[in-house]
Each structure stands twice: as C-alpha cells, then as structure tokens.
C-alpha positions in Angstrom: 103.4 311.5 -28.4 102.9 309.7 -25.2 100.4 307.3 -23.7 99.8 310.1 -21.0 99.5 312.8 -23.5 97.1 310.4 -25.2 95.5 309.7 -22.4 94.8 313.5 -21.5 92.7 313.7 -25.5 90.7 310.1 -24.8 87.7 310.4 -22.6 87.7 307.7 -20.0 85.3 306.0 -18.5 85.0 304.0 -15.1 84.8 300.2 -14.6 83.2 299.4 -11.2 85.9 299.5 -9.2 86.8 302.9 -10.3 89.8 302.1 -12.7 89.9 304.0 -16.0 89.3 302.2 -19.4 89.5 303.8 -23.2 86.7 304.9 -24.5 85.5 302.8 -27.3 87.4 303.7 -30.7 87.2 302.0 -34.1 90.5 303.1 -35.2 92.7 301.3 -32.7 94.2 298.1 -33.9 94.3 295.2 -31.3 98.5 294.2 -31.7 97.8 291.2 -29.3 97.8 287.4 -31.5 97.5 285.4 -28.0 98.2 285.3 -24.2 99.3 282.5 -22.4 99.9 280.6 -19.2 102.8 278.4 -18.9 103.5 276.4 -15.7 107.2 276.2 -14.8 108.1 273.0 -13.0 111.0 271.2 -13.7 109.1 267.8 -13.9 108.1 268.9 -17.2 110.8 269.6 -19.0 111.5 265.6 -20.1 109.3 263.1 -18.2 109.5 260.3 -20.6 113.4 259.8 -20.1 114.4 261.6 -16.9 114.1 259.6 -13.5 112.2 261.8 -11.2 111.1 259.6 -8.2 113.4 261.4 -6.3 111.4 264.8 -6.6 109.5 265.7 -3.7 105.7 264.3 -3.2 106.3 262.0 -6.7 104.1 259.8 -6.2 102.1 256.5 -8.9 100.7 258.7 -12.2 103.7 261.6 -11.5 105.2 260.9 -14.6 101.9 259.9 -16.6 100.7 263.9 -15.1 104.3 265.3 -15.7 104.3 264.1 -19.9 100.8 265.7 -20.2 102.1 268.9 -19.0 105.0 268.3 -21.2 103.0 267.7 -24.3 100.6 270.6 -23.5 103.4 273.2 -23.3 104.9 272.2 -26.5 101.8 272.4 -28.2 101.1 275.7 -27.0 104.7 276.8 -27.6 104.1 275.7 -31.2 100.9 277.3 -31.4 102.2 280.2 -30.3 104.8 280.7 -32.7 102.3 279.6 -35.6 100.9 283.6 -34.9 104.2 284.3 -35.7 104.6 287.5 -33.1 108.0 289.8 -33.3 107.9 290.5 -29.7 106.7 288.6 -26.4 106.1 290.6 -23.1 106.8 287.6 -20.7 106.3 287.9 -16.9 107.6 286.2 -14.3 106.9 286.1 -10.2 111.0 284.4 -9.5 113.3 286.3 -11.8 114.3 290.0 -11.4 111.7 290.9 -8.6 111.1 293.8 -5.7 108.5 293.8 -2.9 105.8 296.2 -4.5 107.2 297.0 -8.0 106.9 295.7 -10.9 110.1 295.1 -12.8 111.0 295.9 -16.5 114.3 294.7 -17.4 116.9 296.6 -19.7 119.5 294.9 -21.1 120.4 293.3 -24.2 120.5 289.4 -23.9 119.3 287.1 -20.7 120.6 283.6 -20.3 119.9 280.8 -17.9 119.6 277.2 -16.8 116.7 275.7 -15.4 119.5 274.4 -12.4 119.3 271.1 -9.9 119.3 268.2 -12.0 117.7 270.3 -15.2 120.7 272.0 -15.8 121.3 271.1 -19.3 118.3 272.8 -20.1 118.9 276.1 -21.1 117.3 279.5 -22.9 118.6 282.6 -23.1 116.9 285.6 -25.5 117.1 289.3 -26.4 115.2 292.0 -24.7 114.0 294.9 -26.2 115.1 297.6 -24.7 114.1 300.7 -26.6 110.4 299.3 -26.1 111.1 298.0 -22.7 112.1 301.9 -22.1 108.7 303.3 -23.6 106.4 300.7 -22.0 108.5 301.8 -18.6 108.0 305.2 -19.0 104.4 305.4 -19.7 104.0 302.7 -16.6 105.1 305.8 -14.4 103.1 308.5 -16.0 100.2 306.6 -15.2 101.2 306.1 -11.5 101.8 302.2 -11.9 104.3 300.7 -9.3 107.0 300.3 -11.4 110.8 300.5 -12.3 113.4 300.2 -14.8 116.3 297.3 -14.0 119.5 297.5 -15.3 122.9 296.5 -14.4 126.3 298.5 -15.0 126.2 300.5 -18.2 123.2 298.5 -19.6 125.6 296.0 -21.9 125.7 293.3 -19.5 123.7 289.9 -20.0 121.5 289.2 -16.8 121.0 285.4 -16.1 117.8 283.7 -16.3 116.5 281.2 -13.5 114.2 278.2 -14.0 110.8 280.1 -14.0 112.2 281.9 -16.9 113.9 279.4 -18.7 111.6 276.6 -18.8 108.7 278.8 -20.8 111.3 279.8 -23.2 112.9 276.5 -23.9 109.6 274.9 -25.1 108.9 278.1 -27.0 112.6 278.0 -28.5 112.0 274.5 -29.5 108.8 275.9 -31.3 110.6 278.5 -33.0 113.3 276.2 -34.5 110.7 273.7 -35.3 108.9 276.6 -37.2 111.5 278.4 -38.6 111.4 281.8 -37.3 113.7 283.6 -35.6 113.0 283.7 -31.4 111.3 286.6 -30.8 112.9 289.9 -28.5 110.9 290.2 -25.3 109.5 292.6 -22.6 110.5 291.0 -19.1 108.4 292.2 -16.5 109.2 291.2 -13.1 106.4 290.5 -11.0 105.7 291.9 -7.3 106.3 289.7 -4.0 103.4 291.6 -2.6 99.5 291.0 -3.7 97.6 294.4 -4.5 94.9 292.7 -6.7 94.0 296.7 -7.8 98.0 297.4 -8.9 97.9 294.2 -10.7 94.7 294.5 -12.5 95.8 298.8 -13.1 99.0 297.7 -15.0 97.7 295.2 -17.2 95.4 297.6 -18.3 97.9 300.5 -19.0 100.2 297.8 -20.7 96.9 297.3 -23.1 96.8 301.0 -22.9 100.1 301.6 -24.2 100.4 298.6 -26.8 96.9 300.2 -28.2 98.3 303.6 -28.2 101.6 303.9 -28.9 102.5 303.2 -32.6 105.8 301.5 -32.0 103.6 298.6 -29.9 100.6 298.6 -32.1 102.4 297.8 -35.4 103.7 294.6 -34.0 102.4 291.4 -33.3 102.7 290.9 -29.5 102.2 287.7 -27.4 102.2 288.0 -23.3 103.7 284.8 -21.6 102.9 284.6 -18.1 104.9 282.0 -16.3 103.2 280.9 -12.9 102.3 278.2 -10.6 99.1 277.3 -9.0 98.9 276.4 -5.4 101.7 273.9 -4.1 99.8 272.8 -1.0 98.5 269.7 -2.7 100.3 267.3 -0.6 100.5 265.3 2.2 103.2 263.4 1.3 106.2 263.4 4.0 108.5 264.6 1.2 106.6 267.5 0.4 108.4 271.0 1.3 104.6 272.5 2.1 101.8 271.8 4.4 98.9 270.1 3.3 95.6 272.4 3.3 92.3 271.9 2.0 92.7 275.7 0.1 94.9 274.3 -2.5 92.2 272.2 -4.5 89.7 275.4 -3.7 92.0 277.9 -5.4 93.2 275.8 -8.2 89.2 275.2 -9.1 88.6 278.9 -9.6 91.8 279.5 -11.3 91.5 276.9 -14.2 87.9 278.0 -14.1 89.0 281.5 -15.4 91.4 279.9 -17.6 88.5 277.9 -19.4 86.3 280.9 -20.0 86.3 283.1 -23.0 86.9 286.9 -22.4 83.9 289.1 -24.3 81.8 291.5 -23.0 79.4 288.9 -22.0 81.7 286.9 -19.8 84.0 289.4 -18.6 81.9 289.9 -14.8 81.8 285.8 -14.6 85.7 285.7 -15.2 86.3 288.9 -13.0 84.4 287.2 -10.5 86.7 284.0 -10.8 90.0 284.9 -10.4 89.8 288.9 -8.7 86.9 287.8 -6.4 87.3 284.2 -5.5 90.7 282.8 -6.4 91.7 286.2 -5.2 90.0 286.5 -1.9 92.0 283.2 -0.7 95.1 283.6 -2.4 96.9 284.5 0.8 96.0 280.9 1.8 96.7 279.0 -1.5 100.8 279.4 -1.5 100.4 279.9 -5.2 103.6 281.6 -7.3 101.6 282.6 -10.3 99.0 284.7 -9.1 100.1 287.9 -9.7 100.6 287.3 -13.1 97.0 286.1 -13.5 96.0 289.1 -12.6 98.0 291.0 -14.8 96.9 289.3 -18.0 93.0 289.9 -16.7 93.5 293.2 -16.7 94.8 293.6 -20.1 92.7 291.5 -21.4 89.7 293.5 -20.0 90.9 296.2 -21.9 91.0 294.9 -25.3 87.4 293.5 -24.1 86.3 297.1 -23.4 87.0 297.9 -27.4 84.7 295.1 -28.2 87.3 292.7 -28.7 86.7 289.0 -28.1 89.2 286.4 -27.2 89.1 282.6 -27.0 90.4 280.4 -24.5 92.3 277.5 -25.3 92.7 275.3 -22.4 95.8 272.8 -22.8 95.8 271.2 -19.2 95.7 271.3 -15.4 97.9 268.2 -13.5 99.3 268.3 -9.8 102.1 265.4 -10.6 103.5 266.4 -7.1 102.8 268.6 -4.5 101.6 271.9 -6.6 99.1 272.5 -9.4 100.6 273.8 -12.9 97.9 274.6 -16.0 98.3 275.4 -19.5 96.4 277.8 -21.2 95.8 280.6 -23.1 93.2 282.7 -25.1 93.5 284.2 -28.9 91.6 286.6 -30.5 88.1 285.1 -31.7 88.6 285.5 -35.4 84.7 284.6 -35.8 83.6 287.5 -34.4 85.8 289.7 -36.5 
C-alpha cells in the first residue's frame, strides 16, 4: 500500500505552522540508527601530510583546525558504521541539483574524485534504486517538490563530485576498518533555492515514508547530510568571498542546533535555532549546507512527534580558512527506550 493511501487511514494533526504530522502510534518502528552532518572541504581529507598553504585564506592554526575536522569525521564515520545500517539516504547541496526540486537519483553505481589537488581521493557506491523509486513516488503524492534523475536507460554510472565524495571516503574507510560491506544509498539532490517550509515538508514525508512503508522500516537507515557553514569568515586577500560580520552570527545558531538534543522538550528551542534564526539570515550567511539542515530537522521532528528521543553527538566546529565546517550528529537516546 502506499504512504498516501496510508496517509488517507492516519489522522493528522497540525504543527504550528500548519504542516501535517502522524498521529501518535505505538506500532511503528523508528528504522533510523543516526543522522549526521559531515562538512566537505578538501582541507580535510589529509592535513597531517598534504601541503595546503596554498589554499585560499590558510592562515597559522589551518592545519592544526584542518586535522581536528579530519579526526572528527573519521570518528563519526566509524561510529556510524558501528550501528551497522544497510542503507544511507545521503544529501547533498553540489551534486545532481535543480533550482526548486529536490533530486533523487536512479542509477546503479556513482563514482567520483574529490578533484584539484585531492584527486586521488576517491568513492564511488551503489544506489538503491527500487527504494530510491518508492521514496520518489510517495515524495510526489504528497505534493513535495521533487523528481526522479536518471540518465539513458538507467544502467549508466553517474559521477560523484567532491561534496559527495569526501563524506563517503571517510565513511568507506570506516566500513573497511569494520568489516562490513558499504552500504547502498538514497541520493537526494538538494535545491539551489531556500523554501525553509519545502525543506522542513520533505524531511518529514521522508520520516513519513521510512515509518510507513515496510520496505524502509525493516532496515536500518542512516541520513548523511553533507554541507558547509557560512564561508564569509575571511578577510584575507586570498579569500574568494567577502568578509561579513553574518558569518560568525549564522554559524553560532547553527552549531547551536547541532548541540541540542531533539525530544519533545527541546524540539521549539531547536526549531527556533536553525528555522527561525539561522534561517532568517541565511540569505546573508553564503552557507552551502543549509538546505540540508533543514531537511534533517524536519525528519527528525517527526520521529520526535512519536515520542522518540534522539541525542546529539557534537564532534567539532573549525573555520581553518575562510568557511565554517561542523561535525555532528544525533542517535536515538537508548535511555529513554
């Protein structure tokens, strides 16, 4: 049956901004072992052997900055694999994108370098695509802004660029140093354009369709959301942005969201962090990972909504050059279970 079908028997009820949730239901089963936010800088892909003076704004402590981020994705990476998922829904804001639609990529296999001088850094994984298919379908029947990518007659590997291949190296790393085989993905493109409303609407009905759908809810799924923070940090000459004050501003209410736990008790504070505040000057910030953020607040405030509590894990913030990059993310609170 599908999610809209589903959706017709569930009574609903409104959030204050009008956008539907589940009704509360003891039955479902929360699929999701962890959601996290990976930066996706080159500077930290290896910062203890690589020269990078060269890369704009480096400055004294840009390699000190660049090995925590470094050490903080590949423990998150490992962590992530230690929940041992069997599919990732990974989004992006610089791969496979349109100007208002989300993206959800069909194809078998993507591959990619991280390019420039990182080119010898590399990932490439498997995508879902009978999954990819259902989440895209029940996307549309709830209205979302969404479509279905695919190229020739679907058999084709689509290449990967550096926002998508430096998550998945560290997490590839991880998964050999586990073990386990890499696990398929969901690639969701994200939107040029900012509609914090879509954004939050879609993360929910991804929730939504993972909670209701039996071929997502007998899995073990982690969400990966690659983004930046603001990259007007710097004055430097070097620097390929402007210097504004906004940058610090927006980065504060960002890692601020990222260091709260999502419960019922927190969930206005953190809505008030990144929809309200980091949201009403993200036009200003020159961020790429906003839209993302948003994304995994909405479905996180879904699972929230069925009483589930998640905890964050925050890994580290650094601004090594002349943009902010954080790693975080937030598991389900096994205490309260």
């Amino acid at each position: 049956m599908s999610f809209s079908f589903w959706l017709a028997i569930f009574c609903v009820t409104s959030s204050t901004n009008g956008l539907p949730l589940l009704e509360k239901n003891a039955d479902l089963r929360n699929p999701f072992v962890g959601f996290y936010v990976f930066p996706h800088g080159g500077v930290t892909l290896d910062p203890a052997s690589m020269n990078y003076s060269s890369e704009p704004a480096f400055k004294k402590g840009s390699q000190e900055k660049s090995i925590q981020l470094h050490d903080a994705m590949q423990q998150a990476a490992d962590d992530l694999m230690k929940s041992k998922p069997d599919r990732i829904i990974f989004s992006t804001p610089h791969g496979f994108h349109l100007t208002d639609n989300h993206v959800i990529v069909s194809t078998p296999t993507v591959y990619g370098t991280a390019g420039w001088i990182w080119s010898n850094f590399t990932a490439e994984f498997d995508i879902d695509m009978d999954l990819s298919g259902i989440l895209n379908a029940e996307l549309q029947s709830a209205n979302n802004h969404v479509d279905l990518m695919t190229l020739g007659v679907g058999h084709e590997t689509l290449p990967l660029l550096w926002a998508e291949v430096i998550p998945w190296y560290f997490i590839r790393k991880a998964a050999i140093k586990a073990g386990l085989p890499l696990p398929p993905a969901l690639y969701i493109g994200q939107p040029t354009n900012v509609n914090i409303d879509n954004l939050r609407n879609i993360g929910r009905d991804i929730s939504k369709v993972a909670l209701l759908r039996k071929e997502f809810a007998d899995r073990k799924i982690a969400v990966v959301i690659s983004g930046d923070l603001s990259h007007y940090h710097s004055n430097d000459k070097n620097s390929p942005y402007p210097y504004s004050l906004v940058s610090k501003v927006f980065d504060e209410f960002v890692v601020n969201w990222a260091k709260m736990d999502m419960n019922a008790e927190t969930e206005d504070a953190s809505s008030k962090e990144i929809l309200e505040k980091a949201g009403g000057i993200q036009n200003e910030a020159g961020h790429c990972g906003y839209t993302g953020f948003a994304m995994l607040h909405g479905m996180l405030e879904e699972l929230v909504h069925q009483d589930w509590r998640f905890k964050s894990h925050f890994y580290t913030y650094q601004v090594p050059t002349y943009f902010g990059m954080m790693v975080s993310s937030w598991l389900p609170d096994v205490s309260s279970s």
